[in-house]
FIKOLFI-652053 format. One record per atom (N, C-alpha, C): residue in three letters; x, y, z. Coordinates in steps of 0.1 Angstrom, whole numbers, plus 5000, padded with zeros to 4 digits. Layout:
// residues N
ALAXYZ;...
//
This chain:
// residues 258
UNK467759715835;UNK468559595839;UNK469859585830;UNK470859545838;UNK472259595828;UNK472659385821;UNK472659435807;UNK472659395800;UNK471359295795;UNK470259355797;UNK469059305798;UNK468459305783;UNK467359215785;UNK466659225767;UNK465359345765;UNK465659405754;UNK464959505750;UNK463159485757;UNK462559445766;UNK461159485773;UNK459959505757;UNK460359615752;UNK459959615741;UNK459859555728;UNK460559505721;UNK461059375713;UNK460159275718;UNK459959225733;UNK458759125735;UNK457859165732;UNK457459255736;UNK455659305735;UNK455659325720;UNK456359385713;UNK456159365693;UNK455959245691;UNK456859175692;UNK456359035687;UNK455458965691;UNK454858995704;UNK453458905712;UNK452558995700;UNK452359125703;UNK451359195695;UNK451359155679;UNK452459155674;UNK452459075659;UNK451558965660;UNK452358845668;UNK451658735666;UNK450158715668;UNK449758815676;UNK448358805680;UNK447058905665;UNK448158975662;UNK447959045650;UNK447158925633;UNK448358875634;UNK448458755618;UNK447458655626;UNK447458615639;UNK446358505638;UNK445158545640;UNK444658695648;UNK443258725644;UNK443358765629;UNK443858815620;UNK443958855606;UNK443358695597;UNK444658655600;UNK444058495597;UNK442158455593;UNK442058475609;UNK440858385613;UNK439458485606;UNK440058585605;UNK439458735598;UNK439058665583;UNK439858715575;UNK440158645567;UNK438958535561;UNK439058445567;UNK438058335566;UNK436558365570;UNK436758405586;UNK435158475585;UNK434358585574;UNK435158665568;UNK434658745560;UNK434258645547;UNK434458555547;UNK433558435534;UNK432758385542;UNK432458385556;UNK431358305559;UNK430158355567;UNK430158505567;UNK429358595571;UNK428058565569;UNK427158555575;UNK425558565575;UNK424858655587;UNK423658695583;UNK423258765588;UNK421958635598;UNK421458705610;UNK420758675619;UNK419358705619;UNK418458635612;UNK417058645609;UNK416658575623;UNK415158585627;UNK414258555643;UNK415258425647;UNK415158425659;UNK415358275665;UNK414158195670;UNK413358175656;UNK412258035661;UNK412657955647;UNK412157825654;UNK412357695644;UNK411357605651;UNK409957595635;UNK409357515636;UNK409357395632;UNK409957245635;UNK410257125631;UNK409157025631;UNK409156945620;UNK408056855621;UNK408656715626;UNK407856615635;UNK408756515638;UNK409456425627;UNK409356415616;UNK410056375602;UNK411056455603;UNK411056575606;UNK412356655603;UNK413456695613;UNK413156635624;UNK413656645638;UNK413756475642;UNK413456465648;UNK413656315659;UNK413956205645;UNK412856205636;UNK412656145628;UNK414156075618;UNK414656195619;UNK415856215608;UNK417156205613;UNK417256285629;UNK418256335635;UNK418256195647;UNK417156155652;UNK417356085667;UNK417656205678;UNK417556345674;UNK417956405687;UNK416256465691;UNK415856495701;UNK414656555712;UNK414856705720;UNK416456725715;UNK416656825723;UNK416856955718;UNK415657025722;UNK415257155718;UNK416657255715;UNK417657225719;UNK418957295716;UNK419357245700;UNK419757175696;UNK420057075683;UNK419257125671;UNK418157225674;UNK417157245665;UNK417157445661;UNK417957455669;UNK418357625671;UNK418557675656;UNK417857785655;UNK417957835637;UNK419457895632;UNK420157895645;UNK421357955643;UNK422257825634;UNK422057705635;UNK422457645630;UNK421857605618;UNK420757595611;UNK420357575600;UNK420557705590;UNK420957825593;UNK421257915589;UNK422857895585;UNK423657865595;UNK425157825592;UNK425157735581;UNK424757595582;UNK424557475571;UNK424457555560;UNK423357605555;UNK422357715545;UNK423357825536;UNK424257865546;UNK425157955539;UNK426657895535;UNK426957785546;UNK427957715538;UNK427857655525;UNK426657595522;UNK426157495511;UNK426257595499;UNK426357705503;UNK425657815490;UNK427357835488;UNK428457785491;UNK429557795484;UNK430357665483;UNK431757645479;UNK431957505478;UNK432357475492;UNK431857355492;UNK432557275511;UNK431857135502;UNK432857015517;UNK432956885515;UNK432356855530;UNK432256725529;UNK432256695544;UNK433656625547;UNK433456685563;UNK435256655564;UNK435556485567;UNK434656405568;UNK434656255565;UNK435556205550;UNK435256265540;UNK435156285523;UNK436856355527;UNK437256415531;UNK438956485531;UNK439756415540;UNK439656365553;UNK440656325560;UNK440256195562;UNK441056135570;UNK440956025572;UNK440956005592;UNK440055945597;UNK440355945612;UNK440355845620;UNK441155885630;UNK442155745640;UNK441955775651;UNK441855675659;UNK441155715677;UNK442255675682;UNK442655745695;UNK443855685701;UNK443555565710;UNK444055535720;UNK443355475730;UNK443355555743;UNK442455525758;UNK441955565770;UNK442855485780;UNK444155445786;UNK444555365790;UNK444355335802;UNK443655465805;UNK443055445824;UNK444355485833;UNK443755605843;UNK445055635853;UNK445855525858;UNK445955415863;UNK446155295866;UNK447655245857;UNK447355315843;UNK449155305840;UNK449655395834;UNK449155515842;UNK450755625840;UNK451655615850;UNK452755615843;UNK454255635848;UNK454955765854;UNK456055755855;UNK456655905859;UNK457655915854;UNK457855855840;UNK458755835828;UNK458055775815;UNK458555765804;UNK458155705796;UNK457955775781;UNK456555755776;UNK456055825767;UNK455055915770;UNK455156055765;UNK454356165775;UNK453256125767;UNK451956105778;UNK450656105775;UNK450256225776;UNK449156275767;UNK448356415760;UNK447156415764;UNK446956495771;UNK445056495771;UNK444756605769;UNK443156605768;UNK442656715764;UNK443156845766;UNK442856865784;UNK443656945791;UNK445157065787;UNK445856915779;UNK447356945774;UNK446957025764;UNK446057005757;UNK445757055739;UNK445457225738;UNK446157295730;UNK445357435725;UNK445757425711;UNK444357485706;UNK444957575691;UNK446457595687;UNK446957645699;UNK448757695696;UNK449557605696;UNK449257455700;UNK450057375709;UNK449557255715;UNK450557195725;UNK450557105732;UNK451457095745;UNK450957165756;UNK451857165766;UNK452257035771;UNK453557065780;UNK454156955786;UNK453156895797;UNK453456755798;UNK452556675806;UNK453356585814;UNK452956605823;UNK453556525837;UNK452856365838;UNK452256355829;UNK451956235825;UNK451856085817;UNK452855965817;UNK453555915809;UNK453355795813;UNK453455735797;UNK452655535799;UNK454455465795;UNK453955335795;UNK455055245793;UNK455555195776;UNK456655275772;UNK456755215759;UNK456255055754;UNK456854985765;UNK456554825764;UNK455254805758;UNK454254875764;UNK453054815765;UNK452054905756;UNK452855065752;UNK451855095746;UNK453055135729;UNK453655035725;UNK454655075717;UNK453755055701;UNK452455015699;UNK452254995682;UNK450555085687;UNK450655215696;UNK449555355692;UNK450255425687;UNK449055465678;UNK449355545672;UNK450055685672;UNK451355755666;UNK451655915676;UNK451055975661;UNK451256105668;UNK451056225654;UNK452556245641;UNK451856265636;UNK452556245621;UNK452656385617;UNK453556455612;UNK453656595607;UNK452456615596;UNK451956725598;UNK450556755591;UNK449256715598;UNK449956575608;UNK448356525613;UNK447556635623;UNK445956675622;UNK445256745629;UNK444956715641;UNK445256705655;UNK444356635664;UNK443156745665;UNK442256695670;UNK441156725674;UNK440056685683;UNK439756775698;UNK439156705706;UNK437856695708;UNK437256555715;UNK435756485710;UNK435056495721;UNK435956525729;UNK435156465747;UNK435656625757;UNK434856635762;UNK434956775776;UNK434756855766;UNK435956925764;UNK435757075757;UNK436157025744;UNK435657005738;UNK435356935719;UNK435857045710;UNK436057025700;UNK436657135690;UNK437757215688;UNK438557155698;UNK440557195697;UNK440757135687;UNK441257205679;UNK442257165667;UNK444157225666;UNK444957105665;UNK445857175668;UNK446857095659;UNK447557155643;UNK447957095636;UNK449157085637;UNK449956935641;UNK451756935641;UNK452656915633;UNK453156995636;UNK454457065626;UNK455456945623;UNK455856795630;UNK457056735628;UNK456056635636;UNK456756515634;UNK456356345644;UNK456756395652;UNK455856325664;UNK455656395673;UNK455456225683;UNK456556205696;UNK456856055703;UNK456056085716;UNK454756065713;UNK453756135722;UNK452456045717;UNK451555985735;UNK450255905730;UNK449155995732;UNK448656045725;UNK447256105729;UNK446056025736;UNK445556115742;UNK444356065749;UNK443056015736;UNK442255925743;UNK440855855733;UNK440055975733;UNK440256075738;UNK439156195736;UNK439756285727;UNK440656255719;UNK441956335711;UNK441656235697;UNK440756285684;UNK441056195672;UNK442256255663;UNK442756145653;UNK443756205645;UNK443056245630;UNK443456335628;UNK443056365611;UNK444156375606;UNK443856295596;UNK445356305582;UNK444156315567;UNK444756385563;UNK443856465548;UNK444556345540;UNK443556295535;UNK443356175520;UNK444756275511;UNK445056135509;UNK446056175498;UNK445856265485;UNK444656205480;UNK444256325468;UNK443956435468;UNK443856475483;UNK443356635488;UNK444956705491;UNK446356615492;UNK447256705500;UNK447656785492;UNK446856835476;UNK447456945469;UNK446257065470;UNK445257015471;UNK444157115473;UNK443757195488;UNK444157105496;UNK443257145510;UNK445257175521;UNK445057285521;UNK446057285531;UNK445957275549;UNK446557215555;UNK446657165565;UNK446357275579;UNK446857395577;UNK447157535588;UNK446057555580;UNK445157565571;UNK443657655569;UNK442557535571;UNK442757445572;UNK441657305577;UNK441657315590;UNK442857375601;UNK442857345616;UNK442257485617;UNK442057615609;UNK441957715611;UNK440257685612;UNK439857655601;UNK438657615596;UNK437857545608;UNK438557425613;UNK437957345622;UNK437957425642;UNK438857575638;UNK439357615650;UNK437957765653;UNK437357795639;UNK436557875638;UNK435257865642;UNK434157955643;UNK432757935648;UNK432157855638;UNK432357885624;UNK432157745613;UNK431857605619;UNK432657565625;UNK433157425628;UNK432557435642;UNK432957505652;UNK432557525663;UNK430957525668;UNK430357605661;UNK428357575659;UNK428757415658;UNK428957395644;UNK428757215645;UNK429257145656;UNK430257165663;UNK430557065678;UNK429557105681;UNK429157265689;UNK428057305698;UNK426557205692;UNK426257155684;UNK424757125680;UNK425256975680;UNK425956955677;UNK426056775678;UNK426756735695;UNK427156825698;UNK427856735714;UNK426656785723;UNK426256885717;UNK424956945733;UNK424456885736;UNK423256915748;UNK422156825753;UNK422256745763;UNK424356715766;UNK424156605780;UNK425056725786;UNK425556655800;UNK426056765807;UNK427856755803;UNK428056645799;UNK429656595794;UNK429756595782;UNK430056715774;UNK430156695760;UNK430556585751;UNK430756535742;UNK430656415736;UNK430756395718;UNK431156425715;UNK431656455699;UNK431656325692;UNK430656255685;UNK430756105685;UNK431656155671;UNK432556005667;UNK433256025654;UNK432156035642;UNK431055975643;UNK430556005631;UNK430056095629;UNK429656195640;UNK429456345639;UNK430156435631;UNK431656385637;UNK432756445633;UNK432856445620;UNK432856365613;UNK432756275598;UNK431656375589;UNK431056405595;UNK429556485585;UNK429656615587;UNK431056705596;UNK430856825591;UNK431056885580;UNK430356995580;UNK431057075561;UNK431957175568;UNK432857165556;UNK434057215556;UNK434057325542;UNK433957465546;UNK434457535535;UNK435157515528;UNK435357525513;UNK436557525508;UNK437157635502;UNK438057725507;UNK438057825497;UNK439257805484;UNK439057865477;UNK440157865464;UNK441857855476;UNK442757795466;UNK444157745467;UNK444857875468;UNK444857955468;UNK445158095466;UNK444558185481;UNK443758175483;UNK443058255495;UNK443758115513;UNK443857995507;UNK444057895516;UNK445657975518;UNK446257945511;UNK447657955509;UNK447858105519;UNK447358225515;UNK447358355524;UNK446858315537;UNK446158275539;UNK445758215550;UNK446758135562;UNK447158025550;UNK448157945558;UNK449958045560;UNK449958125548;UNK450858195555;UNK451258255565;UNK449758365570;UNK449558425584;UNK449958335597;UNK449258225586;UNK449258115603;UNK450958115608;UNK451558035600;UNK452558025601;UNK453658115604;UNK453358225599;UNK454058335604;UNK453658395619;UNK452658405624;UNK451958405632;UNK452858315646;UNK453358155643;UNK453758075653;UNK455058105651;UNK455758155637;UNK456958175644;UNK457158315651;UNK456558415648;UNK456658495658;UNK456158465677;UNK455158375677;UNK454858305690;UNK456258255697;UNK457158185688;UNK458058125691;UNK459658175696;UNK459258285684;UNK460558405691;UNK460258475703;UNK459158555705;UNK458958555715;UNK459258495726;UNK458358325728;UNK458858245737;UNK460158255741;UNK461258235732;UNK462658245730;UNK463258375738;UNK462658485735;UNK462858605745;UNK462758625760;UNK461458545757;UNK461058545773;UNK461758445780;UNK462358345778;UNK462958245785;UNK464658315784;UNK464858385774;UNK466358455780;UNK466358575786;UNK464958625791;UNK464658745796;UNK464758675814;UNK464158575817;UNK464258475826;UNK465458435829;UNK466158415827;UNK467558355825;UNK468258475831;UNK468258595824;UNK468958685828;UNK468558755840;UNK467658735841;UNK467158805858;UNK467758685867;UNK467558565865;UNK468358495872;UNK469658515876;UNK470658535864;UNK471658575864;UNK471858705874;UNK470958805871;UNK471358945877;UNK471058905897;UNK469958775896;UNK470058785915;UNK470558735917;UNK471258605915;UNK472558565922;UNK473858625920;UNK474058745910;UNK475358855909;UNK475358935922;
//
């Protein structure tokens, strides 16, 4: 294509980026490795219904008392004890607009992001919800549970009630970094725990106080920090990319109407 963008130059940087965020996520799994002894689990009703309120033979899977088991045997908190958490509100289709403040829903949400949404409420009426705050985690509770997706800057956007907010306690913003908490919460770690607490109905369901009682690894300030570097290196190469491909676009445009 005459004066076109290098084809190659994109695919390095997709491949980079996809590089530093499995590295990343690496990284962390290799501290949380356990091995897979039988899958039976005998529970006494004290130790099941008794304790838990749950009945359902899934919630009781040894895969998960094995996770707990190995986390404990190093430092972790529960992530109730580190952040602090804020429900947005549900406003009901009934008042989106086709202007306004873009409303977020689950759907909208990834790990990477937050896509554009064709969906938007009334400043008037929804002007004192709460938006996202740079650093704050969202994280989703309802349908597909356990997106974590940490924002970079304020952000003039209402999230959905199936979308909670995490902001890390003030006394933790020197210890617990924010890209290795979403990492953390984005991992099978965290992930087993949505799977054992939302299971069982057909509509997943992440109650907040579930959310509140996970453990959270901690690893040393130094291994967080490498961690959080990948990440972040990781999105800006996502982002150049993107950048590429939208002037790679551009210029094909250019070349068919020439």
């Amino acid at each position: 294509m005459r004066g076109g963008v290098n084809h190659n130059i994109i695919k390095d940087l997709l491949d980079k980026a996809a590089y530093w965020a499995k590295l990343a996520e690496w990284i962390l799994l290799e501290n949380l490795f356990f091995r897979r002894p039988e899958n039976i689990s005998v529970q006494l009703f004290s130790q099941s219904f008794g304790s838990s309120g749950r009945l359902d033979a899934e919630y009781y899977q040894p895969k998960f008392d094995r996770l707990l088991t190995h986390i404990r045997k190093q430092k972790y908190a529960r992530l109730g004890d580190l952040v602090d958490l804020s429900k947005s509100v549900e406003p009901g289709s009934e008042a989106y607009r086709d202007e306004g403040i873009p409303f977020v829903r689950v759907a909208d949400l990834s790990e990477f992001g937050i896509a554009p949404t064709d969906k938007f409420l009334s400043p008037e009426n929804f002007h004192d919800v709460i938006r996202p705050k740079k650093d704050t985690l969202l994280l989703s509770k309802d349908g597909t549970v356990g997106i974590a997706y940490r924002v970079p800057q304020n952000m003039n956007v209402i999230t959905s009630g199936a979308i909670v907010h995490l902001n890390i306690k003030p006394q933790y913003r020197e210890t617990l970094l924010p890209d290795y908490l979403a990492l953390v919460l984005n991992s099978p770690a965290v992930r087993l725990q949505a799977e054992r607490d939302a299971g069982g109905s057909i509509i997943q369901h992440w109650k907040p106080s579930e959310i509140k009682e996970v453990l959270i690894p901690i690893l040393p300030l130094s291994m967080q920090k490498d961690i959080s570097d990948k990440v972040q290196y990781s999105f800006m190469l996502k982002k150049q990319s993107e950048n590429l491909l939208e002037e790679t676009k551009k210029r094909v445009e250019q070349e068919i109407e020439n």
